[in-house]
DRENDO-1510 file (C-alpha; in Angstrom, 1 decimal, always signed):
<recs>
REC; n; res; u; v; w
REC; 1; UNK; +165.2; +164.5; +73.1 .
REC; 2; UNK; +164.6; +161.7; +70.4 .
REC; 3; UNK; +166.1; +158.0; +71.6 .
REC; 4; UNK; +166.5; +155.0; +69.1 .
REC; 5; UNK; +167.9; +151.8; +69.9 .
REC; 6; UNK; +169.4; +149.6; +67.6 .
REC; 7; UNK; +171.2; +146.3; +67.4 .
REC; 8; UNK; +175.2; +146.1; +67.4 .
REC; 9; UNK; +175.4; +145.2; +63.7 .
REC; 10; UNK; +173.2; +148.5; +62.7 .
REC; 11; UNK; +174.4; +151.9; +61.1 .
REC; 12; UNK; +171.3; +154.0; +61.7 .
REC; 13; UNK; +173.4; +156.2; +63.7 .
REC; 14; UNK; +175.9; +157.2; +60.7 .
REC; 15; UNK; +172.5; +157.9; +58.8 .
REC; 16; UNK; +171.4; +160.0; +61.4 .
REC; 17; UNK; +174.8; +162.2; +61.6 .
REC; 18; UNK; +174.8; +161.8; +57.6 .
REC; 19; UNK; +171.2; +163.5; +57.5 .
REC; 20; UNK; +172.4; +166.0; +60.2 .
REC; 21; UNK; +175.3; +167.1; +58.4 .
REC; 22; UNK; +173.6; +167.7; +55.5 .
REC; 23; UNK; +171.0; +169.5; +56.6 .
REC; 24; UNK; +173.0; +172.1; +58.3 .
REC; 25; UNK; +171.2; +171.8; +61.5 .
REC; 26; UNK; +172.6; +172.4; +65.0 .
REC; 27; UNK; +172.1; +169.2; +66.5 .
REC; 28; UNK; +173.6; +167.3; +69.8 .
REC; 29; UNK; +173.9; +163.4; +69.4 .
REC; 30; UNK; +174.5; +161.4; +72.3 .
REC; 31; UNK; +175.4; +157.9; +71.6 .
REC; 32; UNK; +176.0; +154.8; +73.8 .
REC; 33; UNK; +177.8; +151.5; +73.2 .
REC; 34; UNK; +178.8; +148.4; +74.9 .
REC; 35; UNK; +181.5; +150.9; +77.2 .
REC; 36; UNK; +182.0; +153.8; +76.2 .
REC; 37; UNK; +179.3; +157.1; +75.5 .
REC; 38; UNK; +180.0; +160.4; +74.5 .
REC; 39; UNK; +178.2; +163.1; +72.7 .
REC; 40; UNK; +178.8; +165.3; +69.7 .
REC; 41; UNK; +177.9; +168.6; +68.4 .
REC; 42; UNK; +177.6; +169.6; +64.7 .
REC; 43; UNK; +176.4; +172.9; +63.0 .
REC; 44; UNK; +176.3; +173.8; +59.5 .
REC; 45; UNK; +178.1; +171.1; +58.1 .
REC; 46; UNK; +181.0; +171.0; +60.6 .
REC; 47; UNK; +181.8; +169.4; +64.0 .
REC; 48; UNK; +183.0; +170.3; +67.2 .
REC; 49; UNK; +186.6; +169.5; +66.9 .
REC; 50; UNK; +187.5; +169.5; +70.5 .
REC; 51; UNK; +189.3; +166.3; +71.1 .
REC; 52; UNK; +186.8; +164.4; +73.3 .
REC; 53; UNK; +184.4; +165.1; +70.6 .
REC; 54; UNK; +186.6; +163.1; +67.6 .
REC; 55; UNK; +187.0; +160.5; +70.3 .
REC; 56; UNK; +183.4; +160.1; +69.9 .
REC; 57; UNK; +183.4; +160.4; +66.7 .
REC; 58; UNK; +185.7; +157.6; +66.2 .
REC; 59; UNK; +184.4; +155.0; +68.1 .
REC; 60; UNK; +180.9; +156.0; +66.7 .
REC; 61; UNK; +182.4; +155.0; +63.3 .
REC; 62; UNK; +184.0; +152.1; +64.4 .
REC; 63; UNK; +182.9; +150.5; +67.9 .
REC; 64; UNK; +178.6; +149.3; +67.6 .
REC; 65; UNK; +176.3; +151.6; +68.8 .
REC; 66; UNK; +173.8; +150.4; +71.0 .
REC; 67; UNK; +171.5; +153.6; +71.3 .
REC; 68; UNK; +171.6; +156.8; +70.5 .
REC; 69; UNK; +169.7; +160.3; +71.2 .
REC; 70; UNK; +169.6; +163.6; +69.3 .
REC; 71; UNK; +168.0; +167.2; +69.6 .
REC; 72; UNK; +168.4; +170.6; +68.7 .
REC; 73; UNK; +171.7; +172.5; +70.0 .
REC; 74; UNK; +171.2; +176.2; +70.1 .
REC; 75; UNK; +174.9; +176.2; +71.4 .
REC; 76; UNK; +177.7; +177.6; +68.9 .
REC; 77; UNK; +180.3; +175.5; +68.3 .
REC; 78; UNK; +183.5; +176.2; +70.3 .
REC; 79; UNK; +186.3; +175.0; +67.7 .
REC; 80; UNK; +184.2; +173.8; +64.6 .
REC; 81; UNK; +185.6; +171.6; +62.0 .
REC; 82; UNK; +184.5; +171.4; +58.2 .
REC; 83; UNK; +182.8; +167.6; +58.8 .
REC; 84; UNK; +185.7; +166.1; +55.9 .
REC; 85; UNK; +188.5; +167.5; +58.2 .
REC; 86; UNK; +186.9; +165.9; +61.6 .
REC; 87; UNK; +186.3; +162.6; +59.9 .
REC; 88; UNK; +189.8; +162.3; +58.3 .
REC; 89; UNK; +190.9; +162.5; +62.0 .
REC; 90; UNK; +188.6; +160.3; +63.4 .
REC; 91; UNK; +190.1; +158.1; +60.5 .
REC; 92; UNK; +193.5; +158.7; +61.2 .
REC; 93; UNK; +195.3; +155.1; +61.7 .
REC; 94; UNK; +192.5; +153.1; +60.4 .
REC; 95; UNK; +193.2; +149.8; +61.8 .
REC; 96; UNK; +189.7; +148.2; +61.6 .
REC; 97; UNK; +189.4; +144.8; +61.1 .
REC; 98; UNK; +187.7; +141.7; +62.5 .
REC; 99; UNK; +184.2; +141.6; +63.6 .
REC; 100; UNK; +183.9; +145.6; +63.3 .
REC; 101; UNK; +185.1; +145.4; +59.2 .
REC; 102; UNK; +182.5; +143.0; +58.4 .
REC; 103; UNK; +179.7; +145.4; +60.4 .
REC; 104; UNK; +180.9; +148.0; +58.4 .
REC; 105; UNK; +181.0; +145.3; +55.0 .
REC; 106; UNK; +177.5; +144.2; +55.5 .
REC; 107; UNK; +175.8; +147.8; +55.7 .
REC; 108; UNK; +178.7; +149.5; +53.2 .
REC; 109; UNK; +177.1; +146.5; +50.9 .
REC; 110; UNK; +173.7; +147.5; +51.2 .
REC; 111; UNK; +173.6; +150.9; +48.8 .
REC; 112; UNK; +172.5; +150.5; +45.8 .
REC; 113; UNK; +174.9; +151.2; +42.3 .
REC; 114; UNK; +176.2; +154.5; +43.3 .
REC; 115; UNK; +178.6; +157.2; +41.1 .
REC; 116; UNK; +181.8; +159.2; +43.4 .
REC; 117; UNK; +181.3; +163.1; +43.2 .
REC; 118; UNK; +185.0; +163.8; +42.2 .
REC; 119; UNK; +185.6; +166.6; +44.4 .
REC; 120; UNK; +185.4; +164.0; +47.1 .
REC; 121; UNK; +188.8; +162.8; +45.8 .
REC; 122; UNK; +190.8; +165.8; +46.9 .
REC; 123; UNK; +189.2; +165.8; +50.5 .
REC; 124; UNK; +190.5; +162.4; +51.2 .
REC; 125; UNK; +193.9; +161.7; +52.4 .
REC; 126; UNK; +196.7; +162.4; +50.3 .
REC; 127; UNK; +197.2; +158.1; +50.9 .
REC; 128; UNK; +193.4; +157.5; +50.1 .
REC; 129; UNK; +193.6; +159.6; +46.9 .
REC; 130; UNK; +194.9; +157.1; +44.5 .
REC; 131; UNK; +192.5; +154.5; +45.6 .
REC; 132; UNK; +189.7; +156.9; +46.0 .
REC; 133; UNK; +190.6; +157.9; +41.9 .
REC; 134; UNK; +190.4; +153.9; +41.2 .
REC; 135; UNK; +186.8; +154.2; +42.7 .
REC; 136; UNK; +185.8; +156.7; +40.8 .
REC; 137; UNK; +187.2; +155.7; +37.3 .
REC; 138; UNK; +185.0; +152.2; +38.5 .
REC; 139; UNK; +182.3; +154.4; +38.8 .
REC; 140; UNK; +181.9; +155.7; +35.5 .
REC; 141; UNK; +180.8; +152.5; +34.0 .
REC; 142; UNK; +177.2; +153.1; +32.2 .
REC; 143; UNK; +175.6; +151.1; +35.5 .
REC; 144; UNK; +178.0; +152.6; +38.5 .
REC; 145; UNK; +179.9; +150.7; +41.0 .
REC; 146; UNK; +178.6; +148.0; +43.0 .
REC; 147; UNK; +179.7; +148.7; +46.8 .
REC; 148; UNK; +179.7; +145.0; +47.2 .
REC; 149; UNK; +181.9; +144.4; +44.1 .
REC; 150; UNK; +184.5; +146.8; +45.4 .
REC; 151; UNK; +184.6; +145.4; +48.8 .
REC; 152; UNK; +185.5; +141.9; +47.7 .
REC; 153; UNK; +188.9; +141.7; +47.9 .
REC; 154; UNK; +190.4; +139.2; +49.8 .
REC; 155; UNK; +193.1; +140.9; +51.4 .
REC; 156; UNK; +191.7; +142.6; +55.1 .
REC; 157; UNK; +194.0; +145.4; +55.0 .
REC; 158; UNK; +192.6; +146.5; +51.6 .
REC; 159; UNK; +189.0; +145.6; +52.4 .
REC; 160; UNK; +189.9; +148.3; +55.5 .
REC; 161; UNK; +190.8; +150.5; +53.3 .
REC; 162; UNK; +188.2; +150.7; +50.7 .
REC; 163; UNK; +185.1; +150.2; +54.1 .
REC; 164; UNK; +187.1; +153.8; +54.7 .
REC; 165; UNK; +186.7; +155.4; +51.4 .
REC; 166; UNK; +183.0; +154.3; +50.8 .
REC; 167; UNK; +182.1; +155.5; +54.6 .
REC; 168; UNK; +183.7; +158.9; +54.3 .
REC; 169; UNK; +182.3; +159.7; +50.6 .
REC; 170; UNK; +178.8; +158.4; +52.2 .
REC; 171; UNK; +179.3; +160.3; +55.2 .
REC; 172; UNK; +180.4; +163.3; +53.2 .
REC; 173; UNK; +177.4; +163.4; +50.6 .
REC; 174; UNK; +180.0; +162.2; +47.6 .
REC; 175; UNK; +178.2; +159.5; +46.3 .
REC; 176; UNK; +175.0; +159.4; +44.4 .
REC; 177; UNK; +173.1; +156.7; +42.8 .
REC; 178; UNK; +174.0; +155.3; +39.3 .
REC; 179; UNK; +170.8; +156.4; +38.2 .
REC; 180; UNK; +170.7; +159.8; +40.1 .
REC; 181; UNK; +168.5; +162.2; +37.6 .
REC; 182; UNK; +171.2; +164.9; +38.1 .
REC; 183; UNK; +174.2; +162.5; +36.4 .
REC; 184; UNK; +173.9; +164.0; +33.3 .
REC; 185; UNK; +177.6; +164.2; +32.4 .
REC; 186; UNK; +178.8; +161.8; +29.4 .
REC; 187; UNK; +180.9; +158.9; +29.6 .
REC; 188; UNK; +183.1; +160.8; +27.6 .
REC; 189; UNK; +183.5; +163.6; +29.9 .
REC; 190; UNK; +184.0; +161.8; +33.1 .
REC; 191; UNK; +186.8; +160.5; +31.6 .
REC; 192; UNK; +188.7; +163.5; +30.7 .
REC; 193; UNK; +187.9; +164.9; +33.8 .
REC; 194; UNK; +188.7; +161.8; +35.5 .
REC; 195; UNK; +192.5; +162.2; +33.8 .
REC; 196; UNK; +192.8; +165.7; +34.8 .
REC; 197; UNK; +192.1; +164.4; +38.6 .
REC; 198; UNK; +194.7; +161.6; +37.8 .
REC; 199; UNK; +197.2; +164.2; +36.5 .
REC; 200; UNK; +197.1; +166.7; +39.0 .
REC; 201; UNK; +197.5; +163.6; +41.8 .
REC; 202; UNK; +200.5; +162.7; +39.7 .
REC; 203; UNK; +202.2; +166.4; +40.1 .
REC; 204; UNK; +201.2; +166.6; +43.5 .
REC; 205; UNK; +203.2; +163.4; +44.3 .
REC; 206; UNK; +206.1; +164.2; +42.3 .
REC; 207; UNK; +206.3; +167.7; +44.5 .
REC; 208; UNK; +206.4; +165.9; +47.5 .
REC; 209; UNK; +209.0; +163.7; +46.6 .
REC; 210; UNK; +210.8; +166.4; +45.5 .
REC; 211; UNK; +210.3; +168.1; +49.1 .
</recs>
């Protein structure tokens, strides 16, 4: 078993499950903060979605992680979760603010000019959606979106709110860099398809008022 420690303000662990969940591989990660541990397994791009493992899973997205371990889990997973679904849930209530909002600020603020995948739009929240359409219309200017420009706001509750966004489109693979060779879609494009997403959120809205 590989063991890394870290200091409270690092995200090296969310890289780590990032990496993992991409790759596909069955891995068990064991993590360890300041009073609580727990472990999680993850397989082909979903997570074990027993509830002691999205407790984990929550605190590992919002408590500091002192150290964590990982290795290989032959083990299949008993009630596996598409990784979007588990981390909406660990997600669920967001209420993270103070000293754990401005960990996740700092490192959010790190990346580099990044672009929003737009499918990532309709696995958020249908609460997030709106906001996570804003970030992706920001996106399509000729240089990206800053992660640090979006997270200025001065208001907590919508700093929260926007940390939650960039972490689950990281987490998730749905943001690429600016100047990612593979962006080859015009301005022009993005932009209807950007009003198509904006127009189908509209109708979906309107249904469920009307529900």
């Amino acid at each position: 078993m590989s063991r890394m420690i870290q200091n409270r303000d690092e995200l090296k662990h969310l890289s780590l499950l990032r990496k993992a969940l991409h790759s596909g591989a069955p891995m068990a990660i064991a993590f360890e903060g300041l009073d609580w541990q727990g472990t999680l397994h993850l397989a082909h791009g979903s997570i074990e979605g027993e509830l002691g493992h999205l407790a984990t899973l929550r605190c590992a997205l919002t408590q500091p992680v002192l150290a964590f371990a990982w290795q290989p889990c032959a083990a299949p997973l008993h009630r596996p979760l598409d990784s979007a679904i588990a981390i909406n849930r660990a997600m669920a209530d967001w209420s993270v603010e103070g000293e754990p909002l401005q960990r996740l600020r700092r490192n959010l603020s790190q990346l580099p000019p990044i672009r929003l995948k737009a499918m990532a739009v309709f696995r958020l929240p249908l609460e997030l959606r709106a906001k996570a359409t804003r970030l992706y219309h920001l996106a399509m200017q000729p240089c990206g979106v800053v992660p640090l420009d979006y997270l200025a706001v001065a208001d907590l509750a919508q700093q929260a709110l926007r940390a939650r966004i960039l972490l689950f489109c990281w987490l998730t693979g749905a943001l690429v860099p600016a100047a990612h060779p593979e962006q080859t879609t015009t301005i022009g494009s993005r932009a209807d398809f950007a009003r198509r997403i904006q127009a189908r959120l509209n109708a979906a809205q309107m249904q469920r008022m009307a529900g």
